[in-house]
GUMIKOL-961818 format. One record per residue (C-alpha): y, x, z; residue number from 1. Coordinates in nm, 4 decimals, decimal comma. Each point is the difference from the previous one (the first is absolute). Example, Ala and Ser with C-alpha at 12.3 -4.5 7.8 and 13.67 -1.06 7.14 Angstrom:
BEGIN
<node north="-0,4500" east="1,2300" up="0,7800" kedo="1"/>
<node north="0,3440" east="0,1370" up="-0,0660" kedo="2"/>
***
This chain:
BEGIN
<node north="1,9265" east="-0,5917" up="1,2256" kedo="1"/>
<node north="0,0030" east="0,2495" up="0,2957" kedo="2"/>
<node north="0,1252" east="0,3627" up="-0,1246" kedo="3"/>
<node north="-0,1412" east="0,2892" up="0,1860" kedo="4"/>
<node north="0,1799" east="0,3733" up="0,0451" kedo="5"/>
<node north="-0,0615" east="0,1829" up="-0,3195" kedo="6"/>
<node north="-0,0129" east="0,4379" up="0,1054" kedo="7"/>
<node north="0,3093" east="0,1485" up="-0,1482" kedo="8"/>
<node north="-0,2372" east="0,1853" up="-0,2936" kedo="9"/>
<node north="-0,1650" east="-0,3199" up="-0,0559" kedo="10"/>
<node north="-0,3411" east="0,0947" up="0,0484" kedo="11"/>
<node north="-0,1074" east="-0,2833" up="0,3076" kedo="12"/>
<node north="0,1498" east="-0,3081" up="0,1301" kedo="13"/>
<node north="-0,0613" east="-0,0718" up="0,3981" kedo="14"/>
<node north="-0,1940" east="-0,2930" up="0,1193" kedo="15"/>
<node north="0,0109" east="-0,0293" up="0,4067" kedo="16"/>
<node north="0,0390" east="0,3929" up="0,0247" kedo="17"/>
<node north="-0,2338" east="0,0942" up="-0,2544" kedo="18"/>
<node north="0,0439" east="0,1744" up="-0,3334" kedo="19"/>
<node north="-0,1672" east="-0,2038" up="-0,3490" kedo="20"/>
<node north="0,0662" east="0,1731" up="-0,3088" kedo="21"/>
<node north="0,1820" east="-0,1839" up="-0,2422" kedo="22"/>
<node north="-0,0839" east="-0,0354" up="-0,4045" kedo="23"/>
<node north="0,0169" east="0,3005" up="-0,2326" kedo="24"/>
<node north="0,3820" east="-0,0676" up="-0,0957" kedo="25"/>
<node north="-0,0955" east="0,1913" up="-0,3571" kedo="26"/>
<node north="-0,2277" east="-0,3384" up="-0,1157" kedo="27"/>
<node north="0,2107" east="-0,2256" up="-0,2109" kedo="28"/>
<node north="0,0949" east="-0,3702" up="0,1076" kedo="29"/>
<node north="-0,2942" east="-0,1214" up="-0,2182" kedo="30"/>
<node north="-0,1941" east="0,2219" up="0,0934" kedo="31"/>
<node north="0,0306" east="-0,0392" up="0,3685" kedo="32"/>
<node north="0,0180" east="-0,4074" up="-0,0421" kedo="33"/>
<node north="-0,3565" east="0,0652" up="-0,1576" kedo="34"/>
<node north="-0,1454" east="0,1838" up="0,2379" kedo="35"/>
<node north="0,1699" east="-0,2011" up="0,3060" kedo="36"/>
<node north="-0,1847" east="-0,3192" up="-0,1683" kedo="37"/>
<node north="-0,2790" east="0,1370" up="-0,0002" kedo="38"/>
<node north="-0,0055" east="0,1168" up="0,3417" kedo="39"/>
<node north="0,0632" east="-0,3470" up="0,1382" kedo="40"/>
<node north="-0,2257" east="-0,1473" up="-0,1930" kedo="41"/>
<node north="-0,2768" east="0,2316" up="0,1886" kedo="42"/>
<node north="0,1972" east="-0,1218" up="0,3135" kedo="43"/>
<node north="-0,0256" east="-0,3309" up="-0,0965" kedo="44"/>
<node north="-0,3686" east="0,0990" up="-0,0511" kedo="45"/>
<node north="-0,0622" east="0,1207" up="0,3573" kedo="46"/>
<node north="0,1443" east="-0,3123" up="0,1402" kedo="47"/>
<node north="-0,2606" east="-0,1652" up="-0,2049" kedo="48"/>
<node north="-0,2698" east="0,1596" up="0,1422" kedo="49"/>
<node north="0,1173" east="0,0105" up="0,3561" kedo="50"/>
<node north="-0,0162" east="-0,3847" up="-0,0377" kedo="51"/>
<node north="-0,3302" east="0,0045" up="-0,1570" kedo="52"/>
<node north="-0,1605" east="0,2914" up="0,2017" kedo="53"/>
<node north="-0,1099" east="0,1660" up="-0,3072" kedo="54"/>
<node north="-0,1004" east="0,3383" up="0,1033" kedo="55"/>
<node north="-0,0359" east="0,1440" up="-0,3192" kedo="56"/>
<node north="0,3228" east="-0,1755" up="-0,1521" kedo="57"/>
<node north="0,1774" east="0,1407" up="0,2638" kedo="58"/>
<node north="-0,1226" east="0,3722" up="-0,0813" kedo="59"/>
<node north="0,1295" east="-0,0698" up="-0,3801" kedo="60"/>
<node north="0,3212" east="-0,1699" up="0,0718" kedo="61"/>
<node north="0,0532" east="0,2936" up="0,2549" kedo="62"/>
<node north="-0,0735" east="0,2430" up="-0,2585" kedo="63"/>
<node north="0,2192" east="-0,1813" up="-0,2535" kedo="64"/>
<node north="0,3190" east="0,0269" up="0,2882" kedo="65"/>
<node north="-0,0637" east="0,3616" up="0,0241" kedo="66"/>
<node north="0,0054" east="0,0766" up="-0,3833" kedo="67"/>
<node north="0,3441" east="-0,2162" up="0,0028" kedo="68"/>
<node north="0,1487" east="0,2181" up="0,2985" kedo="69"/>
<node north="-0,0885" east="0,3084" up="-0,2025" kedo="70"/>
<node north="0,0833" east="-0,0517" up="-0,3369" kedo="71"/>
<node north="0,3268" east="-0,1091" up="0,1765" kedo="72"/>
<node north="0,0303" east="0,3582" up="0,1207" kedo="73"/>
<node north="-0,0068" east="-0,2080" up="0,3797" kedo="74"/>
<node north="-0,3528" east="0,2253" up="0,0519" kedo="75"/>
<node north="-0,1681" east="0,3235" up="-0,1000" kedo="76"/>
<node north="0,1458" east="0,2943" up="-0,1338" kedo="77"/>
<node north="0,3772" east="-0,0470" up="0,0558" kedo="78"/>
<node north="0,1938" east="-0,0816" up="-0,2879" kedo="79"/>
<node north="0,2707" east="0,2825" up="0,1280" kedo="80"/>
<node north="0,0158" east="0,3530" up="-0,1610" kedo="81"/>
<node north="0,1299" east="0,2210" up="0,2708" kedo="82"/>
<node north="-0,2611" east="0,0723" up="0,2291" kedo="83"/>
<node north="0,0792" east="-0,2011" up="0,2719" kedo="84"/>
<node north="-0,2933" east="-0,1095" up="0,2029" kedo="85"/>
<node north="-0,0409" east="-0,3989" up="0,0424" kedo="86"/>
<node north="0,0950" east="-0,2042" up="0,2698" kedo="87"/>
<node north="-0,1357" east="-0,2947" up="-0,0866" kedo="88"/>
<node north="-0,0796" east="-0,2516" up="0,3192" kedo="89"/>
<node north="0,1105" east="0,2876" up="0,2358" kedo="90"/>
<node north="0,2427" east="-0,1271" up="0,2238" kedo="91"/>
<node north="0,3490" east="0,0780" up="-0,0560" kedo="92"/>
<node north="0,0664" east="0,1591" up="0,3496" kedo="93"/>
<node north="-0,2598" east="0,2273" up="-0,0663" kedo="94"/>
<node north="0,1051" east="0,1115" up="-0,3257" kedo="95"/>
<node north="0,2838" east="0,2703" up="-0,1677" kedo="96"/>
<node north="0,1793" east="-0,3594" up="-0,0649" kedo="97"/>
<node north="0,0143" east="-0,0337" up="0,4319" kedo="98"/>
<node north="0,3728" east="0,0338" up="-0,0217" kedo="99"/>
<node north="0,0922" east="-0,2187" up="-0,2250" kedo="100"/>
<node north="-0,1760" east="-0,2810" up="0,1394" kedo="101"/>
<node north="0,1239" east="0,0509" up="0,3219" kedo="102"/>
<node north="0,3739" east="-0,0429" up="-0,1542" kedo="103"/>
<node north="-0,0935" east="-0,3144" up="-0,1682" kedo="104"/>
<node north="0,1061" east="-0,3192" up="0,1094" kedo="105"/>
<node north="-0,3075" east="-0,2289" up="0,1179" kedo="106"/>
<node north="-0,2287" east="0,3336" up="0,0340" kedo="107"/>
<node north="-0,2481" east="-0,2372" up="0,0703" kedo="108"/>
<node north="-0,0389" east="-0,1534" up="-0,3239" kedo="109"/>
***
């Protein structure tokens, strides 16, 4: 399994430059294994319909991955408390967290 950087208040991990915030690290192990099924079973779902071109499967399994990524804390309302604004698919460079990726190893990640 590839690992990605993780920023040093463990808010994001960096794909290829780019910020994705991670899982609300207050949810408990079962509770995050519940909610992680979930969302890749409305992955799973979109596959599905991608095979079957099934517009309106598509819009519910698409729904259904959004719900997952929120209730994860991974969208919406940040699951932070001290008013710091979300960077969420921003790129890194571009970002308060600029220096840090530039002193990472593999910046590009």
């Amino acid at each position: 399994m590839e690992t990605y950087p993780e920023t040093p208040d463990g808010r994001y991990f960096v794909v290829r430059g780019r910020l994705w915030r991670l899982s609300d690290p207050r949810l408990s192990d079962g509770e995050r294994e519940r909610l992680v099924d979930r969302l890749m079973t409305a992955r799973r779902a979109v596959a599905a319909a991608k095979m079957s071109d099934d517009k309106l499967a598509m819009r519910k399994a698409r729904v259904g991955v959004d719900e997952g990524k929120r209730l994860l804390g991974e969208r919406g309302p940040v699951w932070w408390d001290d008013g710091a604004p979300d960077y969420n698919r921003h790129m890194a460079r571009n970002t308060p967290y600029a220096d840090w990726f530039a002193a990472q190893s593999g910046a590009s990640a």
